[in-house]
C-alpha positions, 0 to 999 in steps of 0.5 A: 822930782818926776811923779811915778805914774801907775796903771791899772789893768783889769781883765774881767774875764779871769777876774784878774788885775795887777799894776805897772808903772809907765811912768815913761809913756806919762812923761812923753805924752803927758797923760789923757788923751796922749796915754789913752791913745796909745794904751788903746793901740797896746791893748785892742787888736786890729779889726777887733769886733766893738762889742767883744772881749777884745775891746778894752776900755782905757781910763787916763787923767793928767799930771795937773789933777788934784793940783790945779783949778779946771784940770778935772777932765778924765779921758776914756778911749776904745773902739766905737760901737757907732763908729768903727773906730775911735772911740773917745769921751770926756767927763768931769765930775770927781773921776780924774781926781778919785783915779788919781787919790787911788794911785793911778795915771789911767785904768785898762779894762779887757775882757768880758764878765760872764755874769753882771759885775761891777768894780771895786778900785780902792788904792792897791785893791781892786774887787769884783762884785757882784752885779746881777741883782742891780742888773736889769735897772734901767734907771743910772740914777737908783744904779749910783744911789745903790752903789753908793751904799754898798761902797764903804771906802774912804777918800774921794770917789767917783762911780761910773755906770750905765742905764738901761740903754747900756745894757740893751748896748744901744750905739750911742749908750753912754756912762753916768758919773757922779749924776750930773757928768757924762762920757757921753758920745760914742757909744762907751756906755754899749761898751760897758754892756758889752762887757757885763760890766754895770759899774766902776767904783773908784776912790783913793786918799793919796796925795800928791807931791808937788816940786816947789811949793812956793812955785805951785802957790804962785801958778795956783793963785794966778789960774785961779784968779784968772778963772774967776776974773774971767767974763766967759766964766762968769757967764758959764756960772750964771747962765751954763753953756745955755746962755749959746742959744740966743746969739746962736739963734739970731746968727742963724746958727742953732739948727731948728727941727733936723736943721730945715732952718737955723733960726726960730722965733720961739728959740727965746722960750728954751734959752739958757736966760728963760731957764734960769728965770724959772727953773734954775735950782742949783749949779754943781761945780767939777772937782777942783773948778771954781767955776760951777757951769753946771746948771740943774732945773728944779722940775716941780709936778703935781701929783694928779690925785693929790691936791696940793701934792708935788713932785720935783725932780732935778735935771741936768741941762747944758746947751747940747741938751736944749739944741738936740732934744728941743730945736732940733725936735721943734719943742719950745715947751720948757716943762716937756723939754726938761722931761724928755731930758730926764728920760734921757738922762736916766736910761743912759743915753747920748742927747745929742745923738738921740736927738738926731736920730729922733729929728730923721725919724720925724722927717723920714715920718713926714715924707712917709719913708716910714709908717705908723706900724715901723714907728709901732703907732708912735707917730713922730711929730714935731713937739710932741715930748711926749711921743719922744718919751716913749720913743726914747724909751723903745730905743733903750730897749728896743722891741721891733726892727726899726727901733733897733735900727735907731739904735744903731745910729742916724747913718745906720737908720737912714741907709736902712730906711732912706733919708740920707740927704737929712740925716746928719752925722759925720763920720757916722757920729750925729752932728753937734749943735752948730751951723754956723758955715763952712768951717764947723762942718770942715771941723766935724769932718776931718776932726778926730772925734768929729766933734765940735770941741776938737778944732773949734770951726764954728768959732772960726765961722763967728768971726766973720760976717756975711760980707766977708770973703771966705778964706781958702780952703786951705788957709782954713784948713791950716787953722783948724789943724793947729787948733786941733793939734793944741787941743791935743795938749789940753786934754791930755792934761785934761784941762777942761776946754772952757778954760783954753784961754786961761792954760796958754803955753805959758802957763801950762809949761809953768802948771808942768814944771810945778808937776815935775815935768820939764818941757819948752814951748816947741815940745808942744807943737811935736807932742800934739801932732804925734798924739794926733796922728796916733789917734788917725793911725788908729782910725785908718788902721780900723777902716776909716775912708778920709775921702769916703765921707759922707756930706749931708745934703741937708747942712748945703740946703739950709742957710747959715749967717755966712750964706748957704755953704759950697761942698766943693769948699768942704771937700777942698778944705777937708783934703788939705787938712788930712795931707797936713795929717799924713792921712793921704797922699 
């Protein structure tokens, strides 16, 4: 039996919606990144402006939702605001199950609201509410709260909105789901804006059918036995992502203030271990994961006229949070840490991106490239949380020219104001926590996303040492683009990457099979590279330069554990990997 696949559009501007069944584009691409890519090529005219109308908004979950452990991810895909083109972000949480429970493989959003709305996805009903008393709240979290008490419906359900930085359209604005989840990079959240849209609201009751119940119980038992048994899940659970900051740090791979140095004696004081010693709270698990890698810290203040009196307050923190808004920025301060990261998190912003925009700021500061009246007093300097705060603060909603310019980016900013050398993006999306050789930086600039999880170069780079030899440039290239291609299946089924080593081609044609979809190993391989050029079809269509890209001179400079890194190695690797795509001649 293959399971139907509906999907939703929606267009905002005439208040309109209806469904199909594409059941056809599921079965050939499987679902999330697949379906995203090409419902994004259907539905988003060539050189369409990024924050008009005519950009759309495509949700997509995969067959493995709702069935299976660690398949919990849901893909949204459009056209960048900070990029100029592709534009794609990963969260998990309950929205991949709540869009499956309420009947739909993905979800198409165009046009644009004339007046503040939020949407309202109940299984076959979709309402247009009205959003113009909760617009104008900058903080995500009292956005959600609200929601939920006007949300009566029954089943699962997830709610999607924005802070203040969406609605200012901040480049790097991202959407806040279920609190402690993100779509995080590229700007989504500026793309919500754009479109009057606050928030989405989805919850459904539908089940699933599955082929053989005896199989599926079978295939469940063994990921799930798998995930649990796992000694990298058991370190997830423990400690989070954040347990990455001491081995990286004494690899002299986390980069430490705008990255003029990869190691710093005072990385221990912000490490996953020391924040769990003081601050853990609780651990949130994605809908369907056994795993539970999400770490909140119990944040506990006292009042200031109230003896005895306190507040506390629960944040979220993962590496990429400790990396961008502590090493990067040069604060070792835990309790200021967690601070800015709630600043953040509530106004709806990017960490990452923040965090670099605002470690050039610093630096530019420094060699007096901008002043005391740019910075409207501010005064940027390393560790100092609290003038970040109020920074991030003037980027959410920004007042004055060179706040607005930071909104824009760290390569906007920086062509704007000097600085290039040391402000660090690829492919104009800011540069991730890794710095750990020549092979994480090939993989920032010739991945789709330019992200880290893409093709994985820095794990790649921690499998040798500094007496290694250096693959050529193309042996490297070669395996970050069969990686890259894998990862195409992984989250098209959005299976959460943390569980790659437990969805191996064995057992995802077995999850599959479960599902209703019959495919062979070799399918694969065919599948992931179509999926990948179509993400590059898109990219080149919407002016990406594969031989334009800028190298920060900044990643050349500061040495990594293999040594201080060759451009022309870069370059090399970087050529090759794109005429394996078909991205060059």
């Amino acid at each position: 039996m293959i399971p139907k696949f509906n999907v939703l559009y929606v267009d905002l501007s005439k208040r309109s919606f209806h469904i199909e069944d594409r059941t056809d584009l599921f079965i050939e691409y499987l679902g999330g990144s697949g379906v995203a890519i090409n419902l994004l090529l259907e539905n988003c005219p060539k050189n369409a402006d990024s924050l008009g109308p005519n950009n759309p908004i495509v949700f997509a979950v995969g067959p493995l939702v709702g069935l299976f452990p660690l398949a919990s991810k849901t893909v949204a895909m459009f056209k960048s605001p900070l990029t100029g083109n592709l534009g794609e972000s990963h969260a998990g949480g309950r929205s991949a199950v709540a869009i499956r429970a309420a009947g739909y493989g993905a979800i198409v959003i165009k046009g644009k609201s004339e007046t503040p709305v939020y949407l309202s996805i109940s299984g076959n009903e979709t309402q247009f509410r009205d959003a113009s008393g909760i617009w104008g709240i900058a903080n995500s979290v009292t956005v959600g709260r609200i929601i939920r008490e006007l949300e009566g419906a029954p089943g699962i359900r997830t709610i999607m909105r924005i802070g203040g930085a969406g609605e200012s359209l901040v480049r790097y604005a991202n959407v806040v789901t279920e609190t402690y989840r993100h779509f995080g990079r590229l700007g989504l959240g500026a793309v919500f804006g754009s479109k009057k849209l606050k928030a989405v609201s989805i919850s459904g009751t539908k089940g699933i059918d599955v082929r053989s119940m005896k199989l599926y119980r079978e295939v469940y038992d063994d990921i799930y036995r798998r995930a649990v048994e796992s000694p990298v899940m058991k370190k997830y659970h423990d400690i989070g992502t954040a347990s990455n900051i001491v081995p990286l740090n004494a690899l002299s791979g986390l980069p430490i203030m705008n990255l003029k140095a990869a190691t710093s004696p005072e990385a221990e004081k912000i490490s996953g271990e020391r924040l769990a010693e003081g601050y853990l709270g609780r651990r949130v698990a994605c809908a369907h994961c056994p795993v539970a890698c999400i770490h909140i810290a119990a944040l506990r203040e006292p009042y200031e006229k109230e003896l005895y009196f306190y507040k506390t307050t629960m944040i979220p923190y993962d590496y990429e949070l400790i990396y961008s808004l502590g090493a990067m920025l040069g604060i070792f301060d835990v309790g200021g840490l967690l601070k800015l990261m709630n600043v953040v998190e509530v106004l709806g912003l990017d960490a990452m991106s923040t965090g670099v925009v605002m470690a050039w700021a610093t630096e530019a500061f420094e060699k007096h490239m901008i002043s005391e009246a740019d910075s409207l007093g501010l005064g940027f300097r390393w560790g100092d949380y609290k003038t970040y705060m109020r920074a991030v603060e003037l980027i959410a909603k920004p007042t004055s020219e060179f706040f607005e310019a930071l909104a824009k980016g760290v390569e906007f900013a920086s062509l704007k104001y000097g600085g290039s050398d040391f402000a660090l993006s690829f492919g104009g999306n800011e540069m991730p926590g890794y710095h750990t050789g020549p092979m994480c930086h090939v993989g920032y600039l010739t991945s789709s996303r330019h992200s880290h999880l893409d093709s994985a170069g820095y794990g790649l780079d921690q499998r040798l040492t500094s007496k290694d030899k250096l693959p050529d440039p193309k042996v490297s290239a070669e395996e970050l683009f069969r990686e890259e291609v894998w990862r195409q299946i992984l989250t098209s089924l959005v299976v959460c990457l943390f569980a790659r080593g437990i969805y191996d081609r064995e057992t995802v044609l077995k999850a599959l099979e479960v599902s209703g979809i019959r495919l062979t190993i070799d399918d694969f391989d065919r599948i992931g590279l179509e999926i990948l050029r179509n993400k590059f079809r898109f990219k080149l269509r919407e002016g990406f330069d594969p031989r334009g890209l800028r190298i920060p001179k900044r990643i050349l400079e500061t040495e990594t554990a293999l040594g201080k890194i060759d451009e022309k190695y870069l370059r090399e690797s970087a050529e090759h990997f794109f005429k394996l795509l078909g991205a060059v001649g």
